[in-house]
Backbone as a chain_set.jsonl record, in Angstrom:
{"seq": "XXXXXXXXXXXXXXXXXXXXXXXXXXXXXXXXXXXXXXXXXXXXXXXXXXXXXXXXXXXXXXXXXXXXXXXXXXXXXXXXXXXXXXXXXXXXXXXXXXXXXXXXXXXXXXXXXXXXXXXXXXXXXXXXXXXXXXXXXXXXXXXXXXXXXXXXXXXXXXXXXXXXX", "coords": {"N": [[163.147, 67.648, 72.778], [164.387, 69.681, 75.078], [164.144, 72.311, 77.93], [166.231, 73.869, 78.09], [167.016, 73.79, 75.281], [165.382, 74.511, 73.869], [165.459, 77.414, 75.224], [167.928, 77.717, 74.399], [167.067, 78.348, 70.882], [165.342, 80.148, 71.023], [167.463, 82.519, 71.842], [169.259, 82.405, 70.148], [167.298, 83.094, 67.721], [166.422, 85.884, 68.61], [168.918, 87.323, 68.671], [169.6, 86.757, 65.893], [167.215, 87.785, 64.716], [167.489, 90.598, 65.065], [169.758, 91.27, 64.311], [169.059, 91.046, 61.736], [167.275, 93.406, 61.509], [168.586, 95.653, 61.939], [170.187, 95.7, 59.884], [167.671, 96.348, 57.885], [167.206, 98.656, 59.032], [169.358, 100.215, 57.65], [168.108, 101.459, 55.567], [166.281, 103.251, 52.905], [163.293, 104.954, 53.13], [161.342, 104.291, 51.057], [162.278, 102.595, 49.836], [162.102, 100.073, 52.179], [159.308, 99.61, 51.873], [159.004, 98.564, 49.238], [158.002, 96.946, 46.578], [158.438, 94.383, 45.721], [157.806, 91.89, 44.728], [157.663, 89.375, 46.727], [156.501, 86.535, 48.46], [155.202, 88.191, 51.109], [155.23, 90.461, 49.525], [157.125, 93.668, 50.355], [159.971, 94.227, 51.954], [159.625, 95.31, 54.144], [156.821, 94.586, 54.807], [157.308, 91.748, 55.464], [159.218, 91.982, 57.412], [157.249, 92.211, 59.328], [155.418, 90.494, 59.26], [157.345, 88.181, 60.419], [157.24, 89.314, 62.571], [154.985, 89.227, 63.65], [153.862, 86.732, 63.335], [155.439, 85.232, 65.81], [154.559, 86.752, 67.39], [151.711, 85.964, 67.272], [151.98, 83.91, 67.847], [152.981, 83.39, 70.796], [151.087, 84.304, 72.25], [148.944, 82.919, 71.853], [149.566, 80.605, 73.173], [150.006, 82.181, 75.462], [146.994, 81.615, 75.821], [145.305, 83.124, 74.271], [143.846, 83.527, 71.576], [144.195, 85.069, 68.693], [142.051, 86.681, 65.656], [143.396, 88.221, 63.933], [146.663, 88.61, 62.216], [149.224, 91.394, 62.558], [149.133, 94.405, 61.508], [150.608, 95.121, 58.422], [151.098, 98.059, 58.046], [150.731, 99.368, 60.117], [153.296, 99.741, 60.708], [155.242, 101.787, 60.275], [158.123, 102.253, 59.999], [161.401, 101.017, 60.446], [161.874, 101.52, 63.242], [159.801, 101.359, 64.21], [159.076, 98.831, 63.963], [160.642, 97.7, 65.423], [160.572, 98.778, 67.921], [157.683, 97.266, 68.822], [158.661, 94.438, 68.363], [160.661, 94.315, 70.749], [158.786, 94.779, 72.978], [157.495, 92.22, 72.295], [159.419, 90.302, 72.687], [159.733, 90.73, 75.453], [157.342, 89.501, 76.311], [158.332, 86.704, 75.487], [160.616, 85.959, 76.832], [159.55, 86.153, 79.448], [157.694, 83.812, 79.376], [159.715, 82.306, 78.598], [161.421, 81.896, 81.176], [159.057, 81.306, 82.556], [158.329, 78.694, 81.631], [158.328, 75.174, 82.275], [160.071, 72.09, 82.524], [158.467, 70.026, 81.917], [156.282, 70.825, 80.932], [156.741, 71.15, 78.139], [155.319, 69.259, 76.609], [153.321, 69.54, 76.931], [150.09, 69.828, 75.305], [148.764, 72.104, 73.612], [145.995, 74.036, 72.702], [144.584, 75.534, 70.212], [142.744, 78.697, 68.286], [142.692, 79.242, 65.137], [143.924, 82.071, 62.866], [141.519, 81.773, 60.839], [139.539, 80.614, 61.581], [139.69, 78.136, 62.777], [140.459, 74.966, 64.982], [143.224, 74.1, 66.419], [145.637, 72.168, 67.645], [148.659, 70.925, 69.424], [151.678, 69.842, 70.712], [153.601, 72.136, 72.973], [156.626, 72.471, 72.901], [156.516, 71.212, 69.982], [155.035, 73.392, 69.048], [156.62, 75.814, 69.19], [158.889, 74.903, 68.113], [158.353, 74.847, 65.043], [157.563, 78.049, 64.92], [160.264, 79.017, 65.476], [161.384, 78.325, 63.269], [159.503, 79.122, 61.237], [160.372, 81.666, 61.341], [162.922, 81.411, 60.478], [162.893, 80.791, 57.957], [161.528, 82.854, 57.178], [163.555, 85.078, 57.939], [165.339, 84.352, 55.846], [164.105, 84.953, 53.206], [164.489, 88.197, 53.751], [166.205, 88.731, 53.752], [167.108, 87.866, 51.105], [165.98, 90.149, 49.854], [167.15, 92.362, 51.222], [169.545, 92.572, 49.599], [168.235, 92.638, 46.8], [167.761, 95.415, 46.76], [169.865, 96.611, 46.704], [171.332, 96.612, 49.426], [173.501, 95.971, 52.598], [173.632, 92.408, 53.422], [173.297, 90.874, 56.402], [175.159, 88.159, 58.017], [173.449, 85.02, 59.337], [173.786, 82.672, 60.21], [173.758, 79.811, 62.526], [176.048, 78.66, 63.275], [177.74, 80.878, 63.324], [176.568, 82.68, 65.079], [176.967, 80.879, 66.99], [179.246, 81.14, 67.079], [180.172, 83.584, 67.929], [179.32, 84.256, 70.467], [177.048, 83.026, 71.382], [175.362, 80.518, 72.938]], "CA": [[163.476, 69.024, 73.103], [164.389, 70.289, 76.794], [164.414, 73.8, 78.112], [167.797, 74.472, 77.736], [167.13, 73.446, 73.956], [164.142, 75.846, 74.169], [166.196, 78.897, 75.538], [168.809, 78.491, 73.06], [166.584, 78.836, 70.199], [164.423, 81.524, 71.235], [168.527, 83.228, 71.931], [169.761, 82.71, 68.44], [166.281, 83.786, 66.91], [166.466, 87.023, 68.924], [170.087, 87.731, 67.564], [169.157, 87.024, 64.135], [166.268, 89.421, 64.608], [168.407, 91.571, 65.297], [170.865, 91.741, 63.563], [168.388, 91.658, 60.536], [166.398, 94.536, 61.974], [169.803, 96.574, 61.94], [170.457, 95.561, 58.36], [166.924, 97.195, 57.556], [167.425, 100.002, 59.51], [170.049, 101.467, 56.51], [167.268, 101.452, 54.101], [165.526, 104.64, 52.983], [161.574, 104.784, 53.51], [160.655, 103.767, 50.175], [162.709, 100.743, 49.797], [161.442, 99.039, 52.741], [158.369, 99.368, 51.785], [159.276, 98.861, 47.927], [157.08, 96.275, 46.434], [159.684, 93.349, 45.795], [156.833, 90.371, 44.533], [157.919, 88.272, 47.152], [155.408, 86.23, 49.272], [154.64, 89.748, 51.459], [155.5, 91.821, 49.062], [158.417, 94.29, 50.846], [160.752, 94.038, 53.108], [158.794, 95.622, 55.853], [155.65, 93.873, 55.131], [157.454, 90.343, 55.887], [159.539, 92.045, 58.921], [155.563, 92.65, 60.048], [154.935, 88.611, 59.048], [157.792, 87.461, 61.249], [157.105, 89.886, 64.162], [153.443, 89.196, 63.905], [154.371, 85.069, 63.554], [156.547, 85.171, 67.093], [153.378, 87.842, 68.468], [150.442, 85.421, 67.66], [152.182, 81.956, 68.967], [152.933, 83.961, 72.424], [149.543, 84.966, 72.66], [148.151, 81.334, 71.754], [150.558, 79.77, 74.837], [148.631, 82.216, 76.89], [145.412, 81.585, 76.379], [144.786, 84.123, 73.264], [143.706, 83.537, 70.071], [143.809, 86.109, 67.963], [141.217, 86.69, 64.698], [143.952, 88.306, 62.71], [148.079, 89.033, 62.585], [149.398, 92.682, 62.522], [148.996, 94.978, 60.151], [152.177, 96.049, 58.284], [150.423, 99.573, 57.628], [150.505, 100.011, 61.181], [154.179, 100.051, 60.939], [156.244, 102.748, 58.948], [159.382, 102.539, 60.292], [162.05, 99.762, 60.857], [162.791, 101.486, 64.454], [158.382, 101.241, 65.043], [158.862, 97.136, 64.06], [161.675, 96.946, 66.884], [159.855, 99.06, 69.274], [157.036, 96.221, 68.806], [159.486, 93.897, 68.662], [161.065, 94.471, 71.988], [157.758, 93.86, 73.471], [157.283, 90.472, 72.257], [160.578, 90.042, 73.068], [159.869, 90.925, 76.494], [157.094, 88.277, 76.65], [159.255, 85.554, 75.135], [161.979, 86.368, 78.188], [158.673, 85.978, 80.392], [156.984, 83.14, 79.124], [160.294, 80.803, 78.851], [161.697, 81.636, 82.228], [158.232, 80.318, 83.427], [158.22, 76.982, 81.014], [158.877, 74.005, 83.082], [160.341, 71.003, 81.354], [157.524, 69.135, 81.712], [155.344, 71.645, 80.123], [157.346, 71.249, 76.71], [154.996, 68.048, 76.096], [151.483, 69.649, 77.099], [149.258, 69.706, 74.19], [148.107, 73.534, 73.412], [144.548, 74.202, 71.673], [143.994, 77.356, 69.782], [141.989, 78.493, 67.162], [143.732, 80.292, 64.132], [143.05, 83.082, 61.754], [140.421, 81.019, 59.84], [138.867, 80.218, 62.545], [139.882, 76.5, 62.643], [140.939, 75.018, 65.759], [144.381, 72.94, 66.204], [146.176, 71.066, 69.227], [150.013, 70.311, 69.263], [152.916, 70.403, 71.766], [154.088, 72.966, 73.164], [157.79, 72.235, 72.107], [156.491, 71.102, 68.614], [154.786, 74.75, 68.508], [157.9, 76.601, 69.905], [160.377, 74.766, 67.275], [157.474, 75.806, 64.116], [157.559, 79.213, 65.42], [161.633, 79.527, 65.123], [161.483, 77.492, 61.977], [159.178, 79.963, 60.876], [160.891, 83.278, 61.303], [164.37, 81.701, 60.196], [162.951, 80.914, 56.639], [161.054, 84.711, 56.354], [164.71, 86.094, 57.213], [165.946, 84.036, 54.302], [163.398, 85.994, 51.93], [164.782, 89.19, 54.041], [168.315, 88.678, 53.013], [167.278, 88.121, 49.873], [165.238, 91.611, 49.221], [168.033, 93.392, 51.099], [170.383, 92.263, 48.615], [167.64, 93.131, 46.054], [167.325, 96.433, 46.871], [171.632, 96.724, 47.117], [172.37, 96.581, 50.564], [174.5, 94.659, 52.975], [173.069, 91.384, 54.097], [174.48, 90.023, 57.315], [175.23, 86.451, 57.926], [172.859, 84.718, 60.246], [174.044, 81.58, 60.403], [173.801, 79.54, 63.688], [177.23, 78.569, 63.525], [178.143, 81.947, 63.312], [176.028, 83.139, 66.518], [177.789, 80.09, 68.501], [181.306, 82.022, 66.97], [180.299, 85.486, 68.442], [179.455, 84.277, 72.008], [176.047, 82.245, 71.581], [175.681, 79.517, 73.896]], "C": [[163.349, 69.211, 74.61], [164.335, 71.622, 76.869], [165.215, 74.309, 77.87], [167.636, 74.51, 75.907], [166.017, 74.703, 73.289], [165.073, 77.185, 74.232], [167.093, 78.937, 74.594], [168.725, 78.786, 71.778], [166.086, 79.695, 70.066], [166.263, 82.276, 71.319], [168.808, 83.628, 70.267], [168.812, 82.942, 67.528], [166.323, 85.091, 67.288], [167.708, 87.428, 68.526], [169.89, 87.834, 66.529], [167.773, 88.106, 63.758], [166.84, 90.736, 64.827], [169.177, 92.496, 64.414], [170.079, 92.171, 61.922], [167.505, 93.011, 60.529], [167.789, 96.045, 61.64], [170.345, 96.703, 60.944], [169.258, 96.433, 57.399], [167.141, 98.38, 57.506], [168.194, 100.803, 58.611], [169.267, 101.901, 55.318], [166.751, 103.374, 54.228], [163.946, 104.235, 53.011], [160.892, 103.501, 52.579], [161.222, 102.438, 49.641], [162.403, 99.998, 50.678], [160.3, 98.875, 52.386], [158.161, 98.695, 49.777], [158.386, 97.423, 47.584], [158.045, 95.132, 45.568], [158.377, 91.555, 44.999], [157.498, 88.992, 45.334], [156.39, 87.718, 47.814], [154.502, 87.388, 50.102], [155.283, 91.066, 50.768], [157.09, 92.641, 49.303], [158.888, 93.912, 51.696], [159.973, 94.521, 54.513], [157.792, 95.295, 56.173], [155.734, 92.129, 55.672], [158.668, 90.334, 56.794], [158.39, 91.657, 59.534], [155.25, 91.032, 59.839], [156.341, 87.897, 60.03], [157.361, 87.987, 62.29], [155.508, 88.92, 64.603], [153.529, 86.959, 63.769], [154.607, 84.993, 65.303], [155.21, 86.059, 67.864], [152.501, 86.459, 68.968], [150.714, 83.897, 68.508], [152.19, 82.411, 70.46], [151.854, 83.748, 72.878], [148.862, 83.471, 73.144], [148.526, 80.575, 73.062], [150.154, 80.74, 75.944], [147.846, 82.488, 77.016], [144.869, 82.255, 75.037], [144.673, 83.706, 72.282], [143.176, 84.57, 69.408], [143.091, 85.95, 66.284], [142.247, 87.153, 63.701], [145.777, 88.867, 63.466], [148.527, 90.688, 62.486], [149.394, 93.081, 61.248], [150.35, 95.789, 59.706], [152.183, 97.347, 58.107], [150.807, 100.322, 59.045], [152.487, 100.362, 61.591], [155.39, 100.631, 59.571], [157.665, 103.101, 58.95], [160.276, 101.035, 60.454], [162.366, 100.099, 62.831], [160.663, 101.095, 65.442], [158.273, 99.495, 64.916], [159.717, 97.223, 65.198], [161.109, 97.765, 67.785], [158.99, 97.867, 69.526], [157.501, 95.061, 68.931], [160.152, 93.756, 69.92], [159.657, 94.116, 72.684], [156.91, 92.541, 73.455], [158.107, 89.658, 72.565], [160.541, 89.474, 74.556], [159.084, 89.848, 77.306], [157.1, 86.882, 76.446], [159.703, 85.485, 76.466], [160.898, 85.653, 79.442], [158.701, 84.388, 80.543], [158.799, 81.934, 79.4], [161.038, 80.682, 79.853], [160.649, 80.853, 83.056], [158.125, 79.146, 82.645], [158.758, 76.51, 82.05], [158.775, 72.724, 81.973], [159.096, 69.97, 81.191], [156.431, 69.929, 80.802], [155.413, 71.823, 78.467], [156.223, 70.431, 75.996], [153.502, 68.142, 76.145], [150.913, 70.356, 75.954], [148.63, 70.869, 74.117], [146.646, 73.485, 72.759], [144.283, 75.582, 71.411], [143.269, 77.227, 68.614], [142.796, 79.566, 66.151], [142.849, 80.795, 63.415], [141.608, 83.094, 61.121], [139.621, 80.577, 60.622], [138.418, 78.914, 63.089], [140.259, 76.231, 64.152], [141.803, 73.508, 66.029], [144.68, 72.631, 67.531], [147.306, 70.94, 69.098], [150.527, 70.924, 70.689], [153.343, 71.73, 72.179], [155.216, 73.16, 72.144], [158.061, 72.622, 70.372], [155.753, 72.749, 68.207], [155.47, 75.667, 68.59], [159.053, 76.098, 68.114], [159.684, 75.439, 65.513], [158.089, 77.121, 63.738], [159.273, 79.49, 65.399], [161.675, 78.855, 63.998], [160.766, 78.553, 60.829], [160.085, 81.413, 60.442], [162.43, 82.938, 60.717], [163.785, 81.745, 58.325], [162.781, 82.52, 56.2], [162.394, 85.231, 56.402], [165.384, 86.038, 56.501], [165.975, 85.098, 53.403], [164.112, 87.527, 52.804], [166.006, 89.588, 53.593], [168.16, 88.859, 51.882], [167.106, 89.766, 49.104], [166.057, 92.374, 49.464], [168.969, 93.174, 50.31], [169.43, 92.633, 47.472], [167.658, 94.465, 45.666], [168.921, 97.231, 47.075], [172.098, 96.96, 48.548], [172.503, 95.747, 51.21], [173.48, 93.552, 53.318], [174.244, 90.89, 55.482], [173.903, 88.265, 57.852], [174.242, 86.492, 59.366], [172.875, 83.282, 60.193], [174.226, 80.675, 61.725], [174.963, 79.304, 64.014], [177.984, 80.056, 63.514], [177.672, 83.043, 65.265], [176.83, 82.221, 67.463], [178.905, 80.864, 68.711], [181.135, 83.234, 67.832], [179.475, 85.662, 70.101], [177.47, 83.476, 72.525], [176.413, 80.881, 72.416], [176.703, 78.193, 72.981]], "O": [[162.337, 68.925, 75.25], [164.487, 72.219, 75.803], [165.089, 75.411, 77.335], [168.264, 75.4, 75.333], [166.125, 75.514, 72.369], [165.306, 77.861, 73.23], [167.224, 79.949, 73.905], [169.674, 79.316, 71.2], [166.197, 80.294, 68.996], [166.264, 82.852, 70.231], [168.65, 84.615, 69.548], [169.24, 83.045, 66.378], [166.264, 85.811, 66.292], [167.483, 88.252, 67.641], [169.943, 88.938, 65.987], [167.534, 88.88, 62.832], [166.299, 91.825, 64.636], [169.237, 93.663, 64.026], [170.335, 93.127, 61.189], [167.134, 93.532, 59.477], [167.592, 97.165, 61.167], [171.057, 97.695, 60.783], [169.611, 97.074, 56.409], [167.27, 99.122, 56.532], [167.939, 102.007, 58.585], [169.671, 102.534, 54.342], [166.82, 104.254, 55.086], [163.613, 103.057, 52.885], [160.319, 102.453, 52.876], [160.627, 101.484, 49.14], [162.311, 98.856, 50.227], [159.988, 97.695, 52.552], [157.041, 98.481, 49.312], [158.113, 96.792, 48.605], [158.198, 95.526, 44.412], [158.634, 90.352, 45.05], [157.77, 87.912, 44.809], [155.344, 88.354, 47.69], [153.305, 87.533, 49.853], [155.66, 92.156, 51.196], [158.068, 92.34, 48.619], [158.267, 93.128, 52.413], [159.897, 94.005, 55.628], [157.396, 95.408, 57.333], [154.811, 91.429, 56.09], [159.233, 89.28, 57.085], [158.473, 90.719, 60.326], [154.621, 90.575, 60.794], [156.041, 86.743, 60.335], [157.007, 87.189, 63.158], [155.192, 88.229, 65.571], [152.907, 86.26, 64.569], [153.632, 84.601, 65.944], [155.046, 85.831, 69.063], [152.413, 85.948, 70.085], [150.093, 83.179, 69.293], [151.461, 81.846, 71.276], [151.631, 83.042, 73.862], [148.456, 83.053, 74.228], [147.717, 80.038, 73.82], [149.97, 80.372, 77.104], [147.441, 83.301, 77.848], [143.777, 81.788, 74.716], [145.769, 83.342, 71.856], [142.009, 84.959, 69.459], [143.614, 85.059, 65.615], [142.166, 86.628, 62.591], [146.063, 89.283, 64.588], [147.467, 91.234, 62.182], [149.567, 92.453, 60.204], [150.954, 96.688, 60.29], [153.28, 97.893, 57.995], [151.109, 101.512, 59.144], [152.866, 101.058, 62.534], [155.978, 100.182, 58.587], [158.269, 103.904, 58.239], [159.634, 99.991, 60.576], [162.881, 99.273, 63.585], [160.37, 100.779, 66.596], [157.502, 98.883, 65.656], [159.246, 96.58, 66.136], [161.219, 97.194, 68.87], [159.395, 97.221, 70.493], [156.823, 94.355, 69.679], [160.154, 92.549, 70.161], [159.531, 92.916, 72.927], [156.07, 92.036, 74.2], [157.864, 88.465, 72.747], [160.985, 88.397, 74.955], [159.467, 89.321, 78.35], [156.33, 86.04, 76.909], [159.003, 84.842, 77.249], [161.309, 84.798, 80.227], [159.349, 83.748, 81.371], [158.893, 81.026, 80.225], [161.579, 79.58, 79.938], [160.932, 80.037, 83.932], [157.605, 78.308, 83.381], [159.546, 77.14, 82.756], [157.973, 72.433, 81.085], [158.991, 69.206, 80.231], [155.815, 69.301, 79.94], [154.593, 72.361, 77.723], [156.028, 70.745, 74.822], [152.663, 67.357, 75.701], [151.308, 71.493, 75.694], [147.568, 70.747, 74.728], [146.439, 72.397, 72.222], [143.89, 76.49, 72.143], [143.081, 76.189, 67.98], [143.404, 80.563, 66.541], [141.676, 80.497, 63.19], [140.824, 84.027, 60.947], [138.729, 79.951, 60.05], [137.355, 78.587, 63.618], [140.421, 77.284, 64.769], [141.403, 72.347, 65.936], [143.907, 72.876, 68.457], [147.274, 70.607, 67.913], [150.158, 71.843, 71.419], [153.356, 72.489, 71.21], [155.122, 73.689, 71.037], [158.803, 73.364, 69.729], [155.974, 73.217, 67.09], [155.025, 76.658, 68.01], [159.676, 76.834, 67.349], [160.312, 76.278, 64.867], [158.803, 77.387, 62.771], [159.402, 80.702, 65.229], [162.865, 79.066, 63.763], [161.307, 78.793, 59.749], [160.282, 81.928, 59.342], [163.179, 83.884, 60.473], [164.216, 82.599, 57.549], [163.412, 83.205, 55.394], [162.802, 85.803, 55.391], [166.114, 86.96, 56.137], [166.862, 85.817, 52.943], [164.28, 88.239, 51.814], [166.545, 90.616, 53.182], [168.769, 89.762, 51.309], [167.763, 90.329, 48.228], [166.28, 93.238, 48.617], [169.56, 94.251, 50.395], [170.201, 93.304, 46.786], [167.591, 94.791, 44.481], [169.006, 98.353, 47.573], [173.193, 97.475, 48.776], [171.954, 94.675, 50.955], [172.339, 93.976, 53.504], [175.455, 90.668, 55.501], [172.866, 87.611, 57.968], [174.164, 87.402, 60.192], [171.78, 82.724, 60.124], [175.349, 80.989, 62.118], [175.231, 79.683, 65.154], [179.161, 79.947, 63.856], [178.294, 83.698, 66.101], [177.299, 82.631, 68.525], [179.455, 81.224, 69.752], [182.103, 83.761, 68.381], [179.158, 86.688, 70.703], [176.92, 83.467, 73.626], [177.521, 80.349, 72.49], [177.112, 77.202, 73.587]]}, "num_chains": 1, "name": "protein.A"}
């Protein structure tokens, strides 16, 4: 993995957040929150598990380890996940204009939730971390289709079609 390989994942994860965030957004209150027996439950409790995924790796790459992930309680809206959203956003944008290619390969140490403490690549914690959030918007597709409304495609070949790198 290089930087360039870097930036264009973090691109086509922020599109597909997107675009799935905008697919939420037609819901009414009680269907995002509607209790769906998936892994988190509703749709807005496993928006709140990708945001809060993409929050705590940031954090970890600088310096932070956090004791626990966000609370989906704390968010009652689909437009209060993309306000929050946009600010993790903002220190994505940060964080991988300052990566340097050599930095892809330096060995991180954090301690997680459980209070364990791990070591890996940068890179290898960067590609995780979009590997992560593409499966949860799987389960997101699925529930909005559960719940009858549209799903939109998020297919990478589809983001290259509509002006992705």
């Amino acid at each position: 993995m290089n930087k360039k390989d870097f930036e264009y994942l973090y691109d086509y994860n922020r599109w597909a957040n997107a675009r799935v965030l905008d697919a939420a957004s037609k819901l009414k209150p009680d269907q995002l929150t509607k209790d769906l027996e998936s892994s988190h439950r509703s749709l807005r409790d496993t928006l709140v598990h990708v945001l809060a995924g993409e929050w705590i790796w940031l954090e970890r790459w600088n310096g932070t380890s956090h004791k626990a992930l966000l609370d989906p309680a704390e968010f009652p809206t689909v437009e209060s996940i993309r306000k929050r959203w946009e600010e993790v956003d903002r220190g994505y944008q940060k964080f991988i204009h300052e990566v340097r290619e050599e930095s892809l390969d330096k060995v991180i140490t954090y301690i997680n939730t459980k209070g364990e403490q791990w070591a890996y690549p940068l890179a290898q914690m960067f590609q995780h971390v979009m590997n992560h959030s593409t499966y949860h918007r799987g389960q997101v597709t699925t529930m909005l289709r559960q719940l009858g409304a549209e799903a939109t495609p998020l297919d990478l070949l589809i983001f290259m079609d509509v002006g992705g790198r």
